[in-house]
KEKE-3310 file (N, C-alpha, C; in steps of 0.2 Angstrom, whole numbers, plus 5000, padded with zeros to 4 digits):
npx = (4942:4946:4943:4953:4965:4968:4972:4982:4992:4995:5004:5013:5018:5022:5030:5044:5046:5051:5060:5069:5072:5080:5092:5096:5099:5110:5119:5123:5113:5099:5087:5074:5071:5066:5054:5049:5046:5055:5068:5071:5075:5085:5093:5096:5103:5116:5118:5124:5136:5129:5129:5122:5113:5110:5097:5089:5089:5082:5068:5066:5055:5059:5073:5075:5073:5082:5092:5089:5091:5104:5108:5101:5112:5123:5119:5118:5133:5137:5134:5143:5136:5134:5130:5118:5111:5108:5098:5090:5085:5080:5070:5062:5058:5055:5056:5072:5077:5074:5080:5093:5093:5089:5093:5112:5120:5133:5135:5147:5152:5151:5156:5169)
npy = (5160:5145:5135:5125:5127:5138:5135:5128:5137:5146:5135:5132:5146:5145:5137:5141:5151:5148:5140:5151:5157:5145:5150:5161:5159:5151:5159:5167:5175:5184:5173:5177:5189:5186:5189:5202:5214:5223:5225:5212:5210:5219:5211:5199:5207:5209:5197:5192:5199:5214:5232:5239:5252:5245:5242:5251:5254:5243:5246:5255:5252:5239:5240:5233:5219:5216:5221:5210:5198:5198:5196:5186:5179:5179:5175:5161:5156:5160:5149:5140:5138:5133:5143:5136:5133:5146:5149:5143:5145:5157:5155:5145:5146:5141:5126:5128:5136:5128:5120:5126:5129:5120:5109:5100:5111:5123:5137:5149:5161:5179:5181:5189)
npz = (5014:5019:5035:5039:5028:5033:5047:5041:5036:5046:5054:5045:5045:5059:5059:5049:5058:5068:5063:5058:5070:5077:5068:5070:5084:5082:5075:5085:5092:5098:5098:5099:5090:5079:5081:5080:5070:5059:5065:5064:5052:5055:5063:5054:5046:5052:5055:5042:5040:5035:5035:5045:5040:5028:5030:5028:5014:5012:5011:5001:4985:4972:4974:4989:4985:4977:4987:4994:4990:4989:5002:5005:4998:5003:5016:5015:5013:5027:5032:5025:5015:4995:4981:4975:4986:4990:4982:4982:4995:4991:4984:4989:5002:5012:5015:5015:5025:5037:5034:5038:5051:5056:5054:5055:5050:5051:5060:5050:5050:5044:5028:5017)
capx = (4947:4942:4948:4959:4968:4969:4976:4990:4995:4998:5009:5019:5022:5028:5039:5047:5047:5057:5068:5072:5075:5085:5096:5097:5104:5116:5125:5126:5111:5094:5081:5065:5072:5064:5048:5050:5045:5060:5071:5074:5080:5093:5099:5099:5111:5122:5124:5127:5139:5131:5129:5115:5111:5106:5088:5086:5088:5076:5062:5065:5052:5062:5081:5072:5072:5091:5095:5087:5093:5110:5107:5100:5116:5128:5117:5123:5139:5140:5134:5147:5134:5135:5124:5113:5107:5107:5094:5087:5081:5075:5064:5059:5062:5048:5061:5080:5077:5073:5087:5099:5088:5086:5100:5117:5126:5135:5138:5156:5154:5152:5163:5169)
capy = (5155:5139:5133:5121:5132:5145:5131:5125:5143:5146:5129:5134:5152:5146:5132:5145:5157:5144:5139:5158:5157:5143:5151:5165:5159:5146:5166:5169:5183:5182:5170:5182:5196:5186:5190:5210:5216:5227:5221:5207:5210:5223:5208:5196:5210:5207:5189:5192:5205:5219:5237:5242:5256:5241:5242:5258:5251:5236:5251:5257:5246:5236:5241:5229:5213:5215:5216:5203:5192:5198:5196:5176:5175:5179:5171:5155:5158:5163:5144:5135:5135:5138:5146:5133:5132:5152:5149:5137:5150:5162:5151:5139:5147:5135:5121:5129:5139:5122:5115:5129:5130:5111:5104:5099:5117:5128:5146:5151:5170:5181:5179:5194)
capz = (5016:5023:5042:5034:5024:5038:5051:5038:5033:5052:5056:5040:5046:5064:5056:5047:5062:5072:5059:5060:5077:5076:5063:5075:5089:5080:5073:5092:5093:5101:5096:5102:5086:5074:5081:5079:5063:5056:5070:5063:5048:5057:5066:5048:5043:5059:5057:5037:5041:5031:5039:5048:5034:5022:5030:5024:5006:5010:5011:4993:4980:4970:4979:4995:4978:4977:4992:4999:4984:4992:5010:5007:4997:5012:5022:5014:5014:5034:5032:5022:5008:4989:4976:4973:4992:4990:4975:4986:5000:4989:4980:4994:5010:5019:5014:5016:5031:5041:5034:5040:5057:5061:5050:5055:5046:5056:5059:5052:5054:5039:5024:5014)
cpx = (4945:4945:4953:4967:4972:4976:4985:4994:4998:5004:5014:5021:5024:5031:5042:5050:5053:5062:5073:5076:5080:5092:5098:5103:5109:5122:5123:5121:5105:5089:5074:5069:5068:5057:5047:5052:5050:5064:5075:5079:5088:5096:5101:5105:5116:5124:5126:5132:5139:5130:5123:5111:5107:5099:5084:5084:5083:5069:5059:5063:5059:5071:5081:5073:5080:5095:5092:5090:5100:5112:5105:5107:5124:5124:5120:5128:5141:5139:5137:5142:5135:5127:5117:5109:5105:5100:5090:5081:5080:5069:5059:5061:5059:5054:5070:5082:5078:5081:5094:5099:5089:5090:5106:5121:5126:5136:5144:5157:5151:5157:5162:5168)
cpy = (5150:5140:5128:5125:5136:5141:5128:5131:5145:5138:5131:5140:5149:5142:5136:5151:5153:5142:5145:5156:5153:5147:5157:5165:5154:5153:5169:5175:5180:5179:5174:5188:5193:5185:5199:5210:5221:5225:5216:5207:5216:5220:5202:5200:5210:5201:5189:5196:5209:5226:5238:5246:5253:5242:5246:5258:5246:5242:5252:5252:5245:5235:5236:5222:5212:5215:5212:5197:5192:5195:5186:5175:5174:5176:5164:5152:5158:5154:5136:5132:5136:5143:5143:5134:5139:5154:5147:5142:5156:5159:5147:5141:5144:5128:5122:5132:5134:5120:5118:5128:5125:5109:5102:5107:5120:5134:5147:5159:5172:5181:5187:5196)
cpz = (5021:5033:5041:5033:5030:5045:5047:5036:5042:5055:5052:5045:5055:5064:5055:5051:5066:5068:5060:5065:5079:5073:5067:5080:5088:5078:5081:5092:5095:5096:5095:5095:5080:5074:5082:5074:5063:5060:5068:5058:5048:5058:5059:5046:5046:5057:5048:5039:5034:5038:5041:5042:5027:5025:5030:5015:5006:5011:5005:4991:4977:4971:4983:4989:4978:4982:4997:4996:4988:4998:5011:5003:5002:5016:5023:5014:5020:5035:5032:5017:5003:4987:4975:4981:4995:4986:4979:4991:4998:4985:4985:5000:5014:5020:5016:5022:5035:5041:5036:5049:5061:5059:5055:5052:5053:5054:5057:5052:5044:5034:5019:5007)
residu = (UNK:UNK:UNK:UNK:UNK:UNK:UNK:UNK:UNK:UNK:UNK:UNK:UNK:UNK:UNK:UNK:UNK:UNK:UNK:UNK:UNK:UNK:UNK:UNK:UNK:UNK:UNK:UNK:UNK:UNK:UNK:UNK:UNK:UNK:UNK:UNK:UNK:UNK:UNK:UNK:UNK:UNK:UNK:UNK:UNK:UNK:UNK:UNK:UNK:UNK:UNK:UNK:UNK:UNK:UNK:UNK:UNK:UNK:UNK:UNK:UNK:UNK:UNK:UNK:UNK:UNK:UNK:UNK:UNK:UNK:UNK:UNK:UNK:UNK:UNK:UNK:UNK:UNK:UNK:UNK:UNK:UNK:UNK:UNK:UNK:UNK:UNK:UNK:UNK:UNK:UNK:UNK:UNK:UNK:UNK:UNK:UNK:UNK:UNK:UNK:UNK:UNK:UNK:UNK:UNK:UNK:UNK:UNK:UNK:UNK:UNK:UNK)
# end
């Protein structure tokens, strides 16, 4: 992998890291969580309001595929977004995370 390569692969990963982090503390929880591997994804289940015990399913192969699918589709939603912007940040999370992170959207809590 060139130097190039290796420099643009790190800018993306900590654009993305801070959009996190925005998207963090906009659901009222600590910014610094989306830098602790497994951690983090306790507290995405927090600001989704699923149960902690989902992170025992994100372990299992293909279980972790569905619920993740699930977990960006409440995320959307805890947004005021639809399906499509749910599609959006499984497919393009470089692009939709920003836009949760840096955008204009607000927190409105978990929906049921």
């Amino acid at each position: 992998m060139s130097g190039m390569a290796i420099l643009i692969w790190l800018a993306l990963t900590i654009f993305v890291l801070a959009s996190l982090w925005r998207v963090f503390t906009k659901a009222g929880h600590p910014g610094w969580a989306v830098l602790i591997p497994i951690y983090n994804v306790y507290i995405l289940l927090q600001v989704v309001g699923k149960p902690g015990w989902w992170l025992l399913l994100m372990l299992i192969p293909l279980v972790n595929v569905v619920i993740s699918i699930l977990v960006l589709v409440s995320l959307a939603k805890c947004f005021g977004k639809g399906g499509g912007f749910a599609a959006g940040l499984i497919f393009l999370p470089i692009i939709f995370y920003p836009i949760l992170g840096f955008g204009d959207a607000k927190y409105i809590g978990a929906q049921p």
